[in-house]
C-alpha positions in Angstrom: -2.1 1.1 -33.1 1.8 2.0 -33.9 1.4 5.0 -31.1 -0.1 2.9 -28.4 3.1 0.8 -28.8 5.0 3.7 -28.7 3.3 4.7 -25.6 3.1 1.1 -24.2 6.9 0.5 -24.6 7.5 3.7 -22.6 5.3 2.5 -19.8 7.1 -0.6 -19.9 10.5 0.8 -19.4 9.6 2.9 -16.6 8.4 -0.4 -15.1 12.0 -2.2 -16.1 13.9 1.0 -14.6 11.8 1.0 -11.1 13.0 -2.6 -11.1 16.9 -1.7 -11.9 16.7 0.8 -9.0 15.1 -1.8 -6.8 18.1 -3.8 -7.4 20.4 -1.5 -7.0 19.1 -0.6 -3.2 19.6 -4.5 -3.0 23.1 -4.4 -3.8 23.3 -1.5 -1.5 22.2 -2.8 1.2 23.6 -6.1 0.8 27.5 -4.4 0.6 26.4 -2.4 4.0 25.0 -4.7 6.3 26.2 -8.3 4.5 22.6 -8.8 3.8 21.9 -13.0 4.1 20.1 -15.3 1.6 16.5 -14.6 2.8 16.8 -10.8 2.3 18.3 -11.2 -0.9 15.5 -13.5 -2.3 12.5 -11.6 -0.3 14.1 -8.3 -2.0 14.5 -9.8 -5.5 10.8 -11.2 -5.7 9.3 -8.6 -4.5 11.6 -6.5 -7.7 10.1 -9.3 -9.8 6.4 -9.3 -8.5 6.3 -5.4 -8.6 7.2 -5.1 -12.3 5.3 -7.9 -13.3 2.0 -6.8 -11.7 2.5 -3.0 -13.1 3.4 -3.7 -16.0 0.5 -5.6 -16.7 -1.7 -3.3 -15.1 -0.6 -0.3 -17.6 -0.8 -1.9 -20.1 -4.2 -2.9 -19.3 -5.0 0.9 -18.5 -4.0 2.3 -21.8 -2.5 5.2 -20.2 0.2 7.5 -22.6 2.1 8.5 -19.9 3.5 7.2 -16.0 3.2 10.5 -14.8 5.3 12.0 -11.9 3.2 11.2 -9.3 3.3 7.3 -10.3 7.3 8.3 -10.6 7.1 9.1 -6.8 4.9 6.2 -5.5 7.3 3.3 -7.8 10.4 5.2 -5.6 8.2 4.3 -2.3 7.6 1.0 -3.6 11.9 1.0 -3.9 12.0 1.8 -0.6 9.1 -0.6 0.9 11.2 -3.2 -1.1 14.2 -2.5 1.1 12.1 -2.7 4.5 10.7 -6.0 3.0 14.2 -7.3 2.2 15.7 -6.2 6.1 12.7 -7.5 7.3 13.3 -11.3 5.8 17.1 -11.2 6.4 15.8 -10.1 10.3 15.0 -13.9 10.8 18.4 -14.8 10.3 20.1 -12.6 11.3 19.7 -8.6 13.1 19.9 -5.9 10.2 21.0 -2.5 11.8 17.9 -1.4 13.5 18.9 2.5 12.0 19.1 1.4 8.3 15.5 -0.6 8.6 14.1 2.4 10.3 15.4 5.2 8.0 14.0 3.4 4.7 10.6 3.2 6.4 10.8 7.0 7.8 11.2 8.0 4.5 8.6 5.8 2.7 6.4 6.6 5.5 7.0 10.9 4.6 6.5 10.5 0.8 3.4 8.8 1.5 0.8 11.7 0.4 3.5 13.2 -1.3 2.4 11.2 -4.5 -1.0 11.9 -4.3 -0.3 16.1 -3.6 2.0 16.1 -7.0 -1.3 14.0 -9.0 -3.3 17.1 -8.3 -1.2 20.0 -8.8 -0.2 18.5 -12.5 -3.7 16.7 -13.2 -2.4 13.2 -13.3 -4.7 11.9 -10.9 -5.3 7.9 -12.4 -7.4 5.0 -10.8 -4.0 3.3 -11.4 -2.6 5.6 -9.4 -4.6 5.8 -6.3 -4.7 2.3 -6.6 -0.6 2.0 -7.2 -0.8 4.1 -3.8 -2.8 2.3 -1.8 -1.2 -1.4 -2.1 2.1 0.1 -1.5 1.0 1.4 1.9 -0.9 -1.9 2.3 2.1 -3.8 1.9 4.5 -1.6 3.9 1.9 -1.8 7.0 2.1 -5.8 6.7 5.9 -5.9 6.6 6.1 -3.9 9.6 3.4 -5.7 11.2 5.5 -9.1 10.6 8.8 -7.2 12.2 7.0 -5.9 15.0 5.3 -8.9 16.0 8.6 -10.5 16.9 8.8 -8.1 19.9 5.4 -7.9 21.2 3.3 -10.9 19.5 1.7 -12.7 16.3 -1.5 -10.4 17.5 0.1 -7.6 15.8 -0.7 -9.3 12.7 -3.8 -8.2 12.5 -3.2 -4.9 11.7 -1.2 -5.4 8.4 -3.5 -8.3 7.8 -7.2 -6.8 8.0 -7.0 -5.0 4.4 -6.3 -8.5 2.9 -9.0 -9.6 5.4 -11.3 -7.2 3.9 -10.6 -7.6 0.1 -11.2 -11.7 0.9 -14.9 -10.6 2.4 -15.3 -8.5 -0.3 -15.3 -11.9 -2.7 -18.0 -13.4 -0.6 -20.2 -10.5 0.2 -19.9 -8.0 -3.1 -21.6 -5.1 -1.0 -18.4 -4.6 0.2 -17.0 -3.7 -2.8 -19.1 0.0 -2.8 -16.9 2.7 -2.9 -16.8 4.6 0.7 -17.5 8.8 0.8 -14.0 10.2 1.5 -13.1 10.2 4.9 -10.6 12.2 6.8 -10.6 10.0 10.1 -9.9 6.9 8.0 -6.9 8.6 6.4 -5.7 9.7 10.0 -5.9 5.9 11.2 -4.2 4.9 8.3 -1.4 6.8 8.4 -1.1 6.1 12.3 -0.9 2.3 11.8 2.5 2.8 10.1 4.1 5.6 12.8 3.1 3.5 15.4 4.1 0.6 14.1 7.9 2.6 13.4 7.8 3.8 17.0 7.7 -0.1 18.2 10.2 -1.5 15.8 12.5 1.5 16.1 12.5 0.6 20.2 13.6 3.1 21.4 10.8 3.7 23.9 10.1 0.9 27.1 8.3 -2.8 26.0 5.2 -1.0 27.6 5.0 1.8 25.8 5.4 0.0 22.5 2.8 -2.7 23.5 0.3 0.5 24.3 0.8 2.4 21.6 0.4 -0.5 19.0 -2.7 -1.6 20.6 -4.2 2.0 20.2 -3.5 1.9 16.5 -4.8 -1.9 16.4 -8.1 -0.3 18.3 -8.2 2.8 16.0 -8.0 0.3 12.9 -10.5 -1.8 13.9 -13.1 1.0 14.8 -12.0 2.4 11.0 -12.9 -0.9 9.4 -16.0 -1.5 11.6 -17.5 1.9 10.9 -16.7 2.1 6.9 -18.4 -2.1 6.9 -21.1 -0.8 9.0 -22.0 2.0 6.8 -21.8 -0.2 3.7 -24.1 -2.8 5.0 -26.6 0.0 5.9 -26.2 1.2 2.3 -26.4 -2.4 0.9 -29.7 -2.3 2.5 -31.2 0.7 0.9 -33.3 0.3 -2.3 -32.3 3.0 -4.9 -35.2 5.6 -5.9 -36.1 6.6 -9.1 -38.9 9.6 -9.2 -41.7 8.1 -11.7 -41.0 10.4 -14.2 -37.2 9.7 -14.8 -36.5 9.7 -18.5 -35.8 6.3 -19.6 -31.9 6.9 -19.8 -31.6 8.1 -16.5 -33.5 4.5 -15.1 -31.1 2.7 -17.0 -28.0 4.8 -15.1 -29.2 4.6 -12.1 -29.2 0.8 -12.5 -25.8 0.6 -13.2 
């Protein structure tokens, strides 16, 4: 019991430190660009939120160690922190367009990067992949929000169709299969958030923008419509046990 204290308190002061550093790009940012109310208290909640919610869930996890890889996603979850601070003090005033883009380049670079370093050291956590995956949910909906004040509220709907999906998921549970790994949906994935930096960076004609963010919208919503159509069809299959299945194996193949 003593050592998973030990271990516990450790986790927990990784978790303290990401939110120090958050801060700290705060303060950063603030001096640079005389960042307004709204950025401040976007920034600082999302600080607050971040620790809260991953502190909770290693504790829950049991794990002994954060692990680099979890070391590099809580530094892209800095950096999304920032964009989600700019992003907020955008509606009051105009953050330097260079400073907004640069965070996101860079968040948008490491992404992967985490994921590479869980493999090569045998780190690889359902907390982490998890970790991962709501970061880059939640980058993807800030940018949707700053984007669609140049070309539309329709551009919503790309940052919003995850949350979309985890809300259907509470109504229909089939949803909630896990999907066969997929390299097309990691492709779409990671061109929602380039294309969504090409738009808000503008440095290209309103046109252009407005095309290539309804390719990525299009490419998003064939992803979600193939991976929903394959888990209904699955829904829809009834599991098959050969007759003479030991007893243990029936009971597995129920669960």
């Amino acid at each position: 019991m003593a050592l998973n204290n030990t271990y516990d308190a450790r986790l927990q002061q990784e978790t303290a430190v990401g939110a120090g550093v958050q801060i700290l790009l705060l303060a950063l940012l603030g001096t640079a660009i005389g960042m307004g109310p709204a950025g401040w208290l976007t920034g600082l909640a999302f600080a607050f939120a971040t620790w809260a919610v991953l502190a909770r869930a290693l504790h829950r996890s049991r794990l002994r160690s954060f692990g680099p890889a979890n070391r590099v996603t809580l530094g892209r979850a800095t950096l999304v922190g920032g964009v989600t601070a700019l992003v907020a003090d955008s509606f009051e005033s105009s953050p330097p367009v260079t400073v907004l883009v640069g965070l996101t380049a860079v968040a948008l670079l490491l992404d992967g990067v985490d994921g590479k370093v869980a493999r090569h050291t045998g780190t690889s956590t359902a907390l982490g992949a998890r970790f991962d995956m709501e970061v880059d949910a939640f980058l993807i909906l800030v940018l949707s929000v700053y984007v669609s004040t140049q070309l539309g509220a329709w551009v919503l709907l790309i940052g919003g169709m995850r949350y979309a999906f985890v809300a259907a998921a509470r109504l229909a549970p089939w949803l909630n299969a896990p999907l066969p790994p997929s390299f097309a949906r990691k492709t779409v994935a990671a061109v929602q958030g380039i294309a969504l930096l090409v738009a808000g960076a503008e440095l290209l004609p309103h046109l252009a923008n407005l095309a290539i963010v309804l390719l990525a919208l299009g490419s998003l919503v064939w992803s979600f419509g193939r991976d929903v159509h394959g888990l209904w069809r699955t829904s829809r299959t009834p599991l098959r046990v050969p007759a003479e299945a030991p007893v243990l194996e029936l009971e597995l193949a129920a669960r």
